[in-house]
KOLTI-525187 format. One record per residue (C-alpha): x, y, z. Coordinates in steps of 0.001 Angstrom, whole numbers, padded with zeros to 6 digits, always signed. Example, Ala and Ser with C-alpha at 12.3 -4.5 7.8 and 13.67 -1.06 7.14 Angstrom:
% residues 2
+012300-004500+007800/+013670-001060+007140/
//
This chain:
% residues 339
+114741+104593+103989/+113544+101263+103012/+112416+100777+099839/+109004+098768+099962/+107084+097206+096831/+103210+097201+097090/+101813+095565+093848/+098332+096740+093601/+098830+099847+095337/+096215+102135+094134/+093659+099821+095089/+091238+100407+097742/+093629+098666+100856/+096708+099209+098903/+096160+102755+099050/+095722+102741+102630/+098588+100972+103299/+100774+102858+101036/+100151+106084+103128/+100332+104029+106718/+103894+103274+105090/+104928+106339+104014/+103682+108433+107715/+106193+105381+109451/+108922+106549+106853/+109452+103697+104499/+109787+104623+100656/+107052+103213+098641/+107351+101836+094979/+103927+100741+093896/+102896+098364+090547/+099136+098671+089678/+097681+097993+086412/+094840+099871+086834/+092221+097498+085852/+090076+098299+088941/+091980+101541+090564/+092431+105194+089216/+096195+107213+089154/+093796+109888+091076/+094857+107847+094051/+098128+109127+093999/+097301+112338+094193/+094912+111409+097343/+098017+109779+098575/+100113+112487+098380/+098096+115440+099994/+097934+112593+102886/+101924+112265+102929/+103033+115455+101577/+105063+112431+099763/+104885+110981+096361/+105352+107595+095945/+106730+105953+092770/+104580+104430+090834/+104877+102039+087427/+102250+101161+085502/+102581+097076+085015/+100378+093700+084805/+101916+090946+086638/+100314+088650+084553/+103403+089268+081973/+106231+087384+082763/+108639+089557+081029/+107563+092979+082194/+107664+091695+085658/+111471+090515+084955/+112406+093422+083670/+110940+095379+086391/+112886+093690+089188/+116090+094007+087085/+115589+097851+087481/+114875+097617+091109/+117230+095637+092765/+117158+097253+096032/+113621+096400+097265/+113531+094816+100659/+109862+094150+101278/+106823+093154+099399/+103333+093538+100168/+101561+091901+097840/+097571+092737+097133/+097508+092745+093571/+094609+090200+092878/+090798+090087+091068/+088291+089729+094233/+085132+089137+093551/+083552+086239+094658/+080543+086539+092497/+082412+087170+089351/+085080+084548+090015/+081842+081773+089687/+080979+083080+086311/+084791+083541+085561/+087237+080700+087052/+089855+080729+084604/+090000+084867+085045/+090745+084615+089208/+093304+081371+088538/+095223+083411+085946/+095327+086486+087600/+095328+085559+091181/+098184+082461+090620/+099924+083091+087617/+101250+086557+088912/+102108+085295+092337/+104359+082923+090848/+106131+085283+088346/+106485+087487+091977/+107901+084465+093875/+110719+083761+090874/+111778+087436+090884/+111946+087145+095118/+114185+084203+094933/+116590+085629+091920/+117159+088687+093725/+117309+087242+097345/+114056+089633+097959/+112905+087634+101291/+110234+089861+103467/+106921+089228+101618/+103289+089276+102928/+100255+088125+101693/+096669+090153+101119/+094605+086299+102650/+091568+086367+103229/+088616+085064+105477/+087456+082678+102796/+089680+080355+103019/+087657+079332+106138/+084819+078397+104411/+081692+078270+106262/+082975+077740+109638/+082632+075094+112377/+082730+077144+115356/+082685+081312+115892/+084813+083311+116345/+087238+082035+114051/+091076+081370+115522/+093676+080989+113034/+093715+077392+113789/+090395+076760+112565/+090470+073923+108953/+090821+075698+105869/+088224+073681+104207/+087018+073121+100112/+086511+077040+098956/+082939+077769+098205/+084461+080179+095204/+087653+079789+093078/+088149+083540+094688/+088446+081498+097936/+090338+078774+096153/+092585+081250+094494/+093686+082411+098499/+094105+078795+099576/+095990+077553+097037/+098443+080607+097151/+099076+080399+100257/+099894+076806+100027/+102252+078062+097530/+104045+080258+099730/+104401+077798+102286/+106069+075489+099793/+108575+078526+099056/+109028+079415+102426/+110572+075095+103140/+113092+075432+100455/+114172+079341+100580/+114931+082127+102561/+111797+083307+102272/+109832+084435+105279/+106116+085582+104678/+103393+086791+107056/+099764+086082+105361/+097238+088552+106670/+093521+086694+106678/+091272+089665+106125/+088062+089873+107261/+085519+092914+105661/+087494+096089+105319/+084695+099202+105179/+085342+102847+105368/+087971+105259+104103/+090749+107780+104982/+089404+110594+107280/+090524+112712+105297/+088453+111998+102563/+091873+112033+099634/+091635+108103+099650/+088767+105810+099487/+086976+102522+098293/+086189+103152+094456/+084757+100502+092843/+084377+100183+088778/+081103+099578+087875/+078805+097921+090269/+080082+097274+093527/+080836+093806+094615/+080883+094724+098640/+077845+096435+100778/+078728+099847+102245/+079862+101093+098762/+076452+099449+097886/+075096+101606+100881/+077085+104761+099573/+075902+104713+096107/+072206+104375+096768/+072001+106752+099521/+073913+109037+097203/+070813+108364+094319/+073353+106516+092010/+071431+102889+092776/+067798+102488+092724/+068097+100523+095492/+070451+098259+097626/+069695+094719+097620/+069791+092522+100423/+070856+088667+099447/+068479+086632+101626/+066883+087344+105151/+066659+083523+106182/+070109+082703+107199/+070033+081255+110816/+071078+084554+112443/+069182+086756+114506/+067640+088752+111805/+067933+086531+109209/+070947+088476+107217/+074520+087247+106971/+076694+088302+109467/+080643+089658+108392/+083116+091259+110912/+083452+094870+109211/+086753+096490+109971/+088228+100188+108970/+090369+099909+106352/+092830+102265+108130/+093073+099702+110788/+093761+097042+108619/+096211+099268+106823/+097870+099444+109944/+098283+095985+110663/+100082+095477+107274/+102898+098016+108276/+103318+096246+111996/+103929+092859+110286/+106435+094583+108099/+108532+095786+110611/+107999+092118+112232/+109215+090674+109423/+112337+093037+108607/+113548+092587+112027/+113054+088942+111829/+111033+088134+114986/+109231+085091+113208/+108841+082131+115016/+108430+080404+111697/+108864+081488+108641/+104857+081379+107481/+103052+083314+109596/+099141+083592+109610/+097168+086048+111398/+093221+087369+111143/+093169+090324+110890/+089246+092060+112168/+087652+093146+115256/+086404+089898+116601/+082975+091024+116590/+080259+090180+113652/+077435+092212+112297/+074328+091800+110419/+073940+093405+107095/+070829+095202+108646/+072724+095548+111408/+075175+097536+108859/+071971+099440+107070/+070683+100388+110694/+073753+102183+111736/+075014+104080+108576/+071184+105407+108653/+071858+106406+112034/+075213+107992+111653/+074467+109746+108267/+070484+110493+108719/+069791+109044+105415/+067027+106732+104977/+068132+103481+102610/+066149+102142+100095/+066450+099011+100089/+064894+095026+098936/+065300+091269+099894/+066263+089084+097065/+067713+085843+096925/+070113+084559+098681/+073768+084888+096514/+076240+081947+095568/+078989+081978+097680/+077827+083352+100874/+078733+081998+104396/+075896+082227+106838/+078551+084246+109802/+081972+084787+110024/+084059+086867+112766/+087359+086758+113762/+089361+085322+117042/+092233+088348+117387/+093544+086981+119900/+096834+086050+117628/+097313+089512+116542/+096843+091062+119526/+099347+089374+121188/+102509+088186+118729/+102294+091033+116290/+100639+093793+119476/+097962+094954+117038/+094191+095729+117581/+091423+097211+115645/+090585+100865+117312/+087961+102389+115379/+084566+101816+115496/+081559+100735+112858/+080118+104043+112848/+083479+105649+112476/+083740+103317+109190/+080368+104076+107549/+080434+108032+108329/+084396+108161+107026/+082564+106108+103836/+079646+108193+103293/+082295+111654+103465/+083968+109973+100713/+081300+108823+098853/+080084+112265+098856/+083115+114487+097951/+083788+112057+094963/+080389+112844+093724/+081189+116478+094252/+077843+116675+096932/
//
């Protein structure tokens, strides 16, 4: 089997991935530091799997642990690299946090994948690199403009970094623009866990329909949308988890056409936030308590994705639904607070 490193692993989309990896049959070595993950998750991962996968505690932001790891593993032929702090609110109040930990431990990565001729790597990108966007849906050709956050800055300037690599090595990368991955496993082991108030909505949603919040908040309802609420393309995390294993196998087969390749990865559709609240009351039958406040630093009035690109180079598509997403969310939400 193919031995695959995901750094960041436990994490909410790393987790996913990790078992999308293991049921295709690669062997999975993941590095998490646990700042914002639990080693639960490997447990959840393994009653998926019926596999363990290895797992070593390490922070990338050390130079020296992440040499000595790769001296110990010298048989790794793919990364898939999510490890990263990714809130957009938090990196505001804390640049120099999101710069250290977002760039400094790509870079220690990078070294170790040119020393030990490591070349398959791709890229957890995101949507914010867009900014606010001229013109909807977005295609992967669209200007990455001036990032609204250093979060956003953080993706732009990383990937410019592994562009740079990619002209003067052997490395070939795939960067996966991610749009807003909702939902969990269907089986209810693996799931979006957030440490202490949650940055994104539906675990928002989750936690206040479970009783834990008082009440969700709603950042502004007079954005120039239809119901005055930002709109985000919401996609299933297994989905997305799905697409990271497909670009693998592009990439360890070599089928790039150049050796950076950028795709979005969503479902080419966006939704309100009340859009969101509207349906998981539906699907669930619980009633949301929820308030308009003001609007949030940071946020982008609408973004959705153009899939065209994936659909066609790397033959993947989104195939579950919204309500799938927020009913797979509210099962976990529920078992992890033992309702």
């Amino acid at each position: 089997m193919q031995k695959i490193l995901v750094t960041g692993g436990l994490g909410y989309i790393g987790s996913h991935t990790v078992v999308e990896l293991q049921n295709t049959g690669f062997e999975v070595i993941i590095i998490d530091n646990l700042s914002n993950s639990s080693l639960d998750v490997i447990e959840g991962i393994t009653n998926i799997t019926k596999s363990s996968p290895v797992f070593v505690k390490l922070d990338l932001r050390f130079k020296k642990d992440v040499e000595q790891f790769f001296d110990q593993h010298n048989d790794i032929e793919g990364i898939i690299h999510f490890a990263a702090s990714k809130s957009v609110g938090e990196s505001i109040e804390n640049p120099l946090l999101y710069y250290e930990n977002n760039l400094n431990t790509l870079i220690y990565l990078l070294k170790e994948c040119k020393k030990h001729r490591i070349n398959n790597l791709i890229f957890s990108s995101s949507c914010t690199v867009y900014g606010e966007p001229d013109s909807l849906p977005i295609t992967e050709d669209a200007p990455v403009k001036k990032a609204i956050s250093p979060y956003g800055n953080t993706k732009q300037i990383s990937e410019e970094i592994i562009s740079d690599m990619c002209s003067v090595s052997e490395l070939k990368s795939i960067s996966l623009r991610y749009f807003n991955p909702i939902g969990a496993h269907s089986s209810a082991e693996i799931g979006e866990l957030p440490i202490g108030v949650p940055q994104n909505l539906v675990p928002f949603i989750t936690q206040t329909a479970v009783g834990l919040r008082d009440y969700l908040s709603i950042f502004g309802n007079d954005y120039p949308t239809p119901d005055g609420t930002c709109i985000r393309d919401y996609i299933h995390v297994v989905d997305l988890a799905k697409a990271h294993v497909v670009a693998l196998q592009r990439l360890l087969i070599n089928k790039m056409n150049i050796p950076l390749e950028i795709f979005n990865v969503g479902t080419g559709r966006g939704c309100s936030v009340l859009e969101i609240v509207n349906a998981f009351e539906k699907v669930t039958d619980q009633k949301l308590n929820y308030k308009i406040v003001d609007r949030r630093s940071g946020d982008v009035v609408a973004v959705y994705a153009d899939i065209q690109k994936a659909n066609e180079i790397l033959g993947w598509k989104s195939e579950r639904t919204m309500e799938e997403a927020l009913s797979s969310a509210w099962k976990w939400e529920q078992k992890i607070r033992n309702l």
